[in-house]
KEDRENBA-995664 format. One line per field, with one value per residue: x, y, z of N, C-alpha, C in turn; residue in one letter. Coordinates in Angstrom, 2 decimals. Atoms other than C-alpha are relative to their C-alpha. Layout:
% KEDRENBA-995664
n.c1	c(X_...)
n.c2	c(Y_...)
n.c3	c(Z_...)
ca.c1	c(X_...)
ca.c2	c(Y_...)
ca.c3	c(Z_...)
c.c1	c(X_...)
c.c2	c(Y_...)
c.c3	c(Z_...)
code	c(A_...)
***
This chain:
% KEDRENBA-995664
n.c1	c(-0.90_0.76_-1.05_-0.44_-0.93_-1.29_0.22_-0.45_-1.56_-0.59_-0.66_-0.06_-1.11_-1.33_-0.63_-0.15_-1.45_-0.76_0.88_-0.39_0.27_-1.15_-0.80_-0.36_-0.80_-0.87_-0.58_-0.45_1.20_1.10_1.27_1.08_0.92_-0.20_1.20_-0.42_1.28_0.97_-0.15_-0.97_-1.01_-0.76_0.29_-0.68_0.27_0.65_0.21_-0.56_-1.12_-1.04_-0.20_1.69_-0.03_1.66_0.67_-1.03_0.54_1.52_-0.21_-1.03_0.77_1.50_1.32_0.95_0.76_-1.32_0.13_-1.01_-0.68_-0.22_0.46_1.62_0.89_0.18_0.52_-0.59_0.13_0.11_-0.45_0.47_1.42_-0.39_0.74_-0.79_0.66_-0.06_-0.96_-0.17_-0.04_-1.45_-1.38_-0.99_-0.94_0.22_1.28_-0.66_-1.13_0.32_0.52_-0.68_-1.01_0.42_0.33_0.03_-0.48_-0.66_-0.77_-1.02_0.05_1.14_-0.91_0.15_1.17_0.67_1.27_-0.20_-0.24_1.27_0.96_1.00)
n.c2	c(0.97_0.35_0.59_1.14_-0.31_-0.74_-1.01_0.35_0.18_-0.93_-1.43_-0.98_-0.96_0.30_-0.72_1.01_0.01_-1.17_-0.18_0.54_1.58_0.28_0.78_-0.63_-0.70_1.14_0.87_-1.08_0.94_-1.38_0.43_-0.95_-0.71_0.34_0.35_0.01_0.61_-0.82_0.56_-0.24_-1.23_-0.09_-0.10_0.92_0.08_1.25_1.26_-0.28_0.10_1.38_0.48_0.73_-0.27_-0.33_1.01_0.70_-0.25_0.50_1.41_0.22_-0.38_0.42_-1.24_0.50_-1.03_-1.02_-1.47_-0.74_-0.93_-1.10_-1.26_0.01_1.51_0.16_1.26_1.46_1.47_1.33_1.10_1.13_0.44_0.01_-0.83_-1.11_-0.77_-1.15_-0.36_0.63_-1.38_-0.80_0.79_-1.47_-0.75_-0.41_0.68_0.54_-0.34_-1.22_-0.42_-0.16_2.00_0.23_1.70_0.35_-1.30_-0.97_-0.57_0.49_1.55_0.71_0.69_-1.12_0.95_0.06_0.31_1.43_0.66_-0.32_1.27_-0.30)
n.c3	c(-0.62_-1.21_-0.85_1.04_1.14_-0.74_-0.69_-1.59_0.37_-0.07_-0.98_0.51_-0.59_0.93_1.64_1.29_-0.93_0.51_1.45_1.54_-0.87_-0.84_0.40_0.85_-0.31_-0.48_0.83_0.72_1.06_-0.01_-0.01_0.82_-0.64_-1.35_-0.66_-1.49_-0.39_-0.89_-1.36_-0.42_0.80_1.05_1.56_0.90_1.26_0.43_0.61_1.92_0.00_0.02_-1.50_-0.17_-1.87_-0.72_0.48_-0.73_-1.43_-0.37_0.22_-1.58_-0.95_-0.02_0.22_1.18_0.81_0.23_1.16_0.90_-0.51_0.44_-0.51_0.32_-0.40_-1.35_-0.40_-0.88_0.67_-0.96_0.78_-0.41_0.00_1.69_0.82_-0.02_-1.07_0.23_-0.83_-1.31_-1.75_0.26_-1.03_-0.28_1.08_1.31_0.86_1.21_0.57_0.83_1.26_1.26_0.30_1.23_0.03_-0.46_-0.53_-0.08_1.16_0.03_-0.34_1.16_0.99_1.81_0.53_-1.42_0.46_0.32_-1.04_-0.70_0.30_0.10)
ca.c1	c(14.64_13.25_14.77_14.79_17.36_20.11_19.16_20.17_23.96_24.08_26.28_25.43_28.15_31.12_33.18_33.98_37.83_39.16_38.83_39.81_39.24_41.61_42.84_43.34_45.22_47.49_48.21_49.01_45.82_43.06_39.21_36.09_33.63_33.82_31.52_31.29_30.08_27.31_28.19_31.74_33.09_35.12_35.65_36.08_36.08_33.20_32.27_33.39_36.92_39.85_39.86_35.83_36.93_33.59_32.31_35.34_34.62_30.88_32.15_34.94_32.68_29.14_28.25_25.60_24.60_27.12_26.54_27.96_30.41_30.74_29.57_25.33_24.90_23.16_21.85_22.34_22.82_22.04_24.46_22.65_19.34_20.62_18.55_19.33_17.79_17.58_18.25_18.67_19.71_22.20_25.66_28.69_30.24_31.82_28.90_31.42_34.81_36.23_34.82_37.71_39.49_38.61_36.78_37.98_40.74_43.23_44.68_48.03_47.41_44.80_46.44_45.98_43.62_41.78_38.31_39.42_40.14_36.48_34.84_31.91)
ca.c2	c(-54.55_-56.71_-58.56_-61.68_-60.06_-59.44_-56.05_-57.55_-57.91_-53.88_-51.61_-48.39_-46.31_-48.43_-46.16_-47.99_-49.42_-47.00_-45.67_-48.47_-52.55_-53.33_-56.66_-54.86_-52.31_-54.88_-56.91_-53.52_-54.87_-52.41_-52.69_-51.97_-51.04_-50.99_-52.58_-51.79_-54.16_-52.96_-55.29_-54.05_-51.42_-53.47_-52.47_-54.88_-55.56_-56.55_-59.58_-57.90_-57.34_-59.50_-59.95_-60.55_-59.60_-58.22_-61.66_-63.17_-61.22_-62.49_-66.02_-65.60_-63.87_-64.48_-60.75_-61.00_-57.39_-54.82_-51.23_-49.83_-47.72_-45.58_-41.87_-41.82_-45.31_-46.31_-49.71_-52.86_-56.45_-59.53_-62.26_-64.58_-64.64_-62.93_-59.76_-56.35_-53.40_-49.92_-48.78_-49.30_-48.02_-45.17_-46.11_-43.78_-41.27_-41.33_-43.08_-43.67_-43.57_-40.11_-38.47_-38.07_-41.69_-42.89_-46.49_-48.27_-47.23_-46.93_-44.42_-45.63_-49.71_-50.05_-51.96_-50.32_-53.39_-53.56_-53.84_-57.25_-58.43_-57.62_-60.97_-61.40)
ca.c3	c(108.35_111.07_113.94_111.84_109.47_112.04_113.37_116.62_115.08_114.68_116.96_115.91_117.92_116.04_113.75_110.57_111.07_108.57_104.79_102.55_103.20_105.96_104.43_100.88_102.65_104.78_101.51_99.48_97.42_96.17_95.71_93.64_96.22_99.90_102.48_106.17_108.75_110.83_113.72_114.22_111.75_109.68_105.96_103.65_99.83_98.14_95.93_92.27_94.09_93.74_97.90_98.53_102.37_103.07_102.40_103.92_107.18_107.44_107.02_109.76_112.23_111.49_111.31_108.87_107.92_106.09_104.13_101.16_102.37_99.49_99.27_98.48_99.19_102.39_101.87_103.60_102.60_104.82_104.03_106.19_104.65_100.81_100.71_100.28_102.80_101.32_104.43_107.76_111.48_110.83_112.12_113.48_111.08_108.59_106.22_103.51_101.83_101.28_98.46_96.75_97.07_93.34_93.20_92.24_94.81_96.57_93.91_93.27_93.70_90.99_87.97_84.17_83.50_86.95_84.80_83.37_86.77_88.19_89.67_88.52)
c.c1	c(-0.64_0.87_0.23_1.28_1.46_0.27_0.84_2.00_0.51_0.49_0.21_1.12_1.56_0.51_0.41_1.94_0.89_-0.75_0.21_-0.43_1.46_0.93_0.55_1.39_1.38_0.80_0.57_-0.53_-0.97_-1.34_-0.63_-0.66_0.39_-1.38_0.29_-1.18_-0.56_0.25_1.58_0.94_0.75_-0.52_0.35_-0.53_-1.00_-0.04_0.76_1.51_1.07_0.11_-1.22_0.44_-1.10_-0.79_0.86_-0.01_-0.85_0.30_0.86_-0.81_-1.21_-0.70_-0.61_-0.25_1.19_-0.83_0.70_0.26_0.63_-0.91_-1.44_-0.52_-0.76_-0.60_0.47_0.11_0.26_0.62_-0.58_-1.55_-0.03_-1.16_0.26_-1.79_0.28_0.27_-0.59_0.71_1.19_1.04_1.15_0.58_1.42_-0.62_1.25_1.45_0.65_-0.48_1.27_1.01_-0.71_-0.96_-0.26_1.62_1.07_0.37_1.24_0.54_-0.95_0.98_-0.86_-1.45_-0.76_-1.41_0.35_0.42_-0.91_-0.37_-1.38_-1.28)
c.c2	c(-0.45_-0.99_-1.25_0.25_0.02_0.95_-0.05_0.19_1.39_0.64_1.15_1.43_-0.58_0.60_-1.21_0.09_0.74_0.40_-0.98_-1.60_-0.37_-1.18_0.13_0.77_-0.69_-0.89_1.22_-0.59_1.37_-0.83_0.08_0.61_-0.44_-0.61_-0.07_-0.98_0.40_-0.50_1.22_0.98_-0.27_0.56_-0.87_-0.07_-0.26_-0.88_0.28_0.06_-1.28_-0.71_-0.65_0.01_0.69_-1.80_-1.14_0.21_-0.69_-1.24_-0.42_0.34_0.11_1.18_0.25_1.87_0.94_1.09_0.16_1.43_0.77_1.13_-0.34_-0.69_0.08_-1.44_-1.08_-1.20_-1.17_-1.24_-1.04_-0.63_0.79_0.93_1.22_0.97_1.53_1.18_-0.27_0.96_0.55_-0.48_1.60_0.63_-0.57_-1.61_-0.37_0.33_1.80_0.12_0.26_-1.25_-0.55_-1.60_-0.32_0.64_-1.17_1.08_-0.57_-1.24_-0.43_-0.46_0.59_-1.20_-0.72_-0.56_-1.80_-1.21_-0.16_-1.44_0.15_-0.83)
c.c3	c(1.31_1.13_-0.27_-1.17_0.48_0.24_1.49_0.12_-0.35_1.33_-0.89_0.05_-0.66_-0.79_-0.75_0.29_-1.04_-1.50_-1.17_0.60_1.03_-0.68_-1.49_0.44_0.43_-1.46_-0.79_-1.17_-0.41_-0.13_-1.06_0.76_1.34_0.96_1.68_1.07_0.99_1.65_0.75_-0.83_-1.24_-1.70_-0.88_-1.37_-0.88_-1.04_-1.19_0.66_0.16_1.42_0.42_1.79_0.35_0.32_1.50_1.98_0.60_0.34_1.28_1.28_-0.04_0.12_-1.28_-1.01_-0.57_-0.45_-0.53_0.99_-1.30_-0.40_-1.02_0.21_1.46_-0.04_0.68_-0.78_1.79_-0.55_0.50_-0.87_-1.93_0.12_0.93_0.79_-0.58_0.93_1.32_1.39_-0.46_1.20_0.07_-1.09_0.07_-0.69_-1.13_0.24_0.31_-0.94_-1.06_-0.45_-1.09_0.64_-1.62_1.03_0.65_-0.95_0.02_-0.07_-1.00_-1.26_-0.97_0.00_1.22_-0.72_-0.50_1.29_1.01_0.05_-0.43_0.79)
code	c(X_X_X_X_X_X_X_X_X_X_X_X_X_X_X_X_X_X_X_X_X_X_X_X_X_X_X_X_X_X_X_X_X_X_X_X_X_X_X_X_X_X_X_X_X_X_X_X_X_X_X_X_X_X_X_X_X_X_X_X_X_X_X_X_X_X_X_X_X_X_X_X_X_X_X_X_X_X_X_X_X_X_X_X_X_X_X_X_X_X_X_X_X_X_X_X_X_X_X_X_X_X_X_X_X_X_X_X_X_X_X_X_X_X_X_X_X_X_X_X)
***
Protein backbone atom coordinates (compact mmCIF):
# COMPACT_ATOMS: atom_id res chain seq x y z
CA UNK A 1 0.00 0.00 0.00
CA UNK A 2 1.55 3.28 -0.94
CA UNK A 3 0.69 6.84 -0.22
CA UNK A 4 -1.05 7.03 -3.55
CA UNK A 5 -3.67 4.50 -2.31
CA UNK A 6 -4.96 6.52 0.66
CA UNK A 7 -2.60 5.45 3.39
CA UNK A 8 -2.76 9.04 4.31
CA UNK A 9 -6.76 8.50 5.04
CA UNK A 10 -5.78 5.81 7.91
CA UNK A 11 -6.18 6.54 11.72
CA UNK A 12 -4.83 3.69 13.21
CA UNK A 13 -5.85 4.39 16.98
CA UNK A 14 -9.79 4.53 15.87
CA UNK A 15 -11.74 1.61 17.40
CA UNK A 16 -14.17 0.27 14.87
CA UNK A 17 -17.81 1.99 15.83
CA UNK A 18 -19.15 -1.27 17.03
CA UNK A 19 -19.83 -5.11 16.04
CA UNK A 20 -22.37 -5.11 13.32
CA UNK A 21 -22.88 -2.25 10.34
CA UNK A 22 -24.20 0.70 12.19
CA UNK A 23 -26.87 1.62 9.54
CA UNK A 24 -28.05 -2.21 9.39
CA UNK A 25 -28.26 -2.09 13.02
CA UNK A 26 -30.27 1.41 13.18
CA UNK A 27 -32.72 0.10 10.42
CA UNK A 28 -33.13 -3.42 12.33
CA UNK A 29 -31.49 -4.66 8.86
CA UNK A 30 -28.77 -7.45 8.81
CA UNK A 31 -25.64 -8.12 6.60
CA UNK A 32 -23.43 -10.58 4.70
CA UNK A 33 -20.04 -9.38 5.51
CA UNK A 34 -18.85 -6.47 7.41
CA UNK A 35 -16.37 -3.75 6.42
CA UNK A 36 -14.58 -1.31 8.67
CA UNK A 37 -13.30 2.00 7.60
CA UNK A 38 -9.74 2.60 8.22
CA UNK A 39 -10.17 6.38 8.29
CA UNK A 40 -12.73 6.49 11.09
CA UNK A 41 -14.01 3.12 12.48
CA UNK A 42 -17.18 2.95 10.89
CA UNK A 43 -18.69 -0.55 10.08
CA UNK A 44 -20.66 -0.89 7.37
CA UNK A 45 -22.27 -3.53 5.02
CA UNK A 46 -20.66 -4.64 2.13
CA UNK A 47 -21.58 -4.72 -1.62
CA UNK A 48 -23.38 -8.49 -1.62
CA UNK A 49 -25.65 -6.93 1.30
CA UNK A 50 -29.01 -5.57 0.88
CA UNK A 51 -27.64 -1.99 2.56
CA UNK A 52 -24.05 -1.64 0.56
CA UNK A 53 -23.33 0.99 3.63
CA UNK A 54 -19.72 0.32 3.45
CA UNK A 55 -19.89 1.67 -0.02
CA UNK A 56 -22.46 4.14 0.98
CA UNK A 57 -20.03 5.49 3.68
CA UNK A 58 -17.04 5.99 1.13
CA UNK A 59 -19.40 7.91 -1.10
CA UNK A 60 -20.72 10.18 1.82
CA UNK A 61 -17.30 10.85 3.26
CA UNK A 62 -14.65 10.18 0.81
CA UNK A 63 -12.79 7.72 3.09
CA UNK A 64 -11.42 5.60 0.50
CA UNK A 65 -9.78 2.58 2.27
CA UNK A 66 -11.88 -0.10 4.45
CA UNK A 67 -10.98 -3.86 5.92
CA UNK A 68 -12.89 -6.87 6.17
CA UNK A 69 -13.95 -6.86 9.46
CA UNK A 70 -14.63 -10.38 9.82
CA UNK A 71 -12.54 -12.89 11.93
CA UNK A 72 -9.09 -14.08 9.63
CA UNK A 73 -9.53 -11.50 7.18
CA UNK A 74 -7.14 -8.57 7.18
CA UNK A 75 -7.22 -7.13 3.79
CA UNK A 76 -7.98 -3.83 2.51
CA UNK A 77 -9.87 -2.43 -0.42
CA UNK A 78 -9.33 1.06 -2.00
CA UNK A 79 -12.58 2.35 -3.30
CA UNK A 80 -10.92 5.22 -4.82
CA UNK A 81 -8.59 3.62 -7.13
CA UNK A 82 -10.58 -0.29 -7.12
CA UNK A 83 -7.83 -2.50 -5.78
CA UNK A 84 -7.63 -4.77 -3.08
CA UNK A 85 -4.45 -4.71 -0.38
CA UNK A 86 -3.73 -7.97 1.40
CA UNK A 87 -2.84 -6.10 4.06
CA UNK A 88 -2.14 -3.08 5.48
CA UNK A 89 -1.31 -0.76 8.71
CA UNK A 90 -2.85 -2.66 11.66
CA UNK A 91 -5.71 -0.64 13.18
CA UNK A 92 -7.16 -0.58 16.97
CA UNK A 93 -8.63 -3.78 18.40
CA UNK A 94 -10.95 -5.53 17.87
CA UNK A 95 -9.78 -6.73 14.08
CA UNK A 96 -13.17 -8.23 13.50
CA UNK A 97 -16.74 -9.21 14.32
CA UNK A 98 -17.13 -11.52 17.28
CA UNK A 99 -16.41 -14.91 16.49
CA UNK A 100 -19.45 -16.16 17.30
CA UNK A 101 -22.01 -13.53 15.57
CA UNK A 102 -22.97 -15.90 12.48
CA UNK A 103 -22.51 -14.09 8.88
CA UNK A 104 -24.46 -13.66 7.65
CA UNK A 105 -25.63 -11.89 10.94
CA UNK A 106 -27.09 -10.36 13.16
CA UNK A 107 -28.56 -13.78 14.42
CA UNK A 108 -32.12 -13.16 14.74
CA UNK A 109 -32.66 -10.48 11.63
CA UNK A 110 -31.46 -12.76 8.87
CA UNK A 111 -34.60 -13.82 6.74
CA UNK A 112 -35.08 -17.88 5.91
CA UNK A 113 -34.20 -16.88 2.22
CA UNK A 114 -31.36 -14.26 2.91
CA UNK A 115 -29.19 -16.23 0.07
CA UNK A 116 -31.73 -15.21 -2.65
CA UNK A 117 -31.48 -11.72 -1.56
CA UNK A 118 -27.50 -11.52 -1.95
CA UNK A 119 -26.55 -8.56 -4.49
CA UNK A 120 -24.52 -9.58 -6.72
Amino acid sequence: MTSDSGVDSVAPDIPPSGAGCVECDAAGGWWFHLRRCARCGHIGCCDSSPGRHATGHYRATGHPLVQSFEPGEGWFWDYATNELYESGPELAPPASHPADQPAPGPAGRVPADWARTLRQ
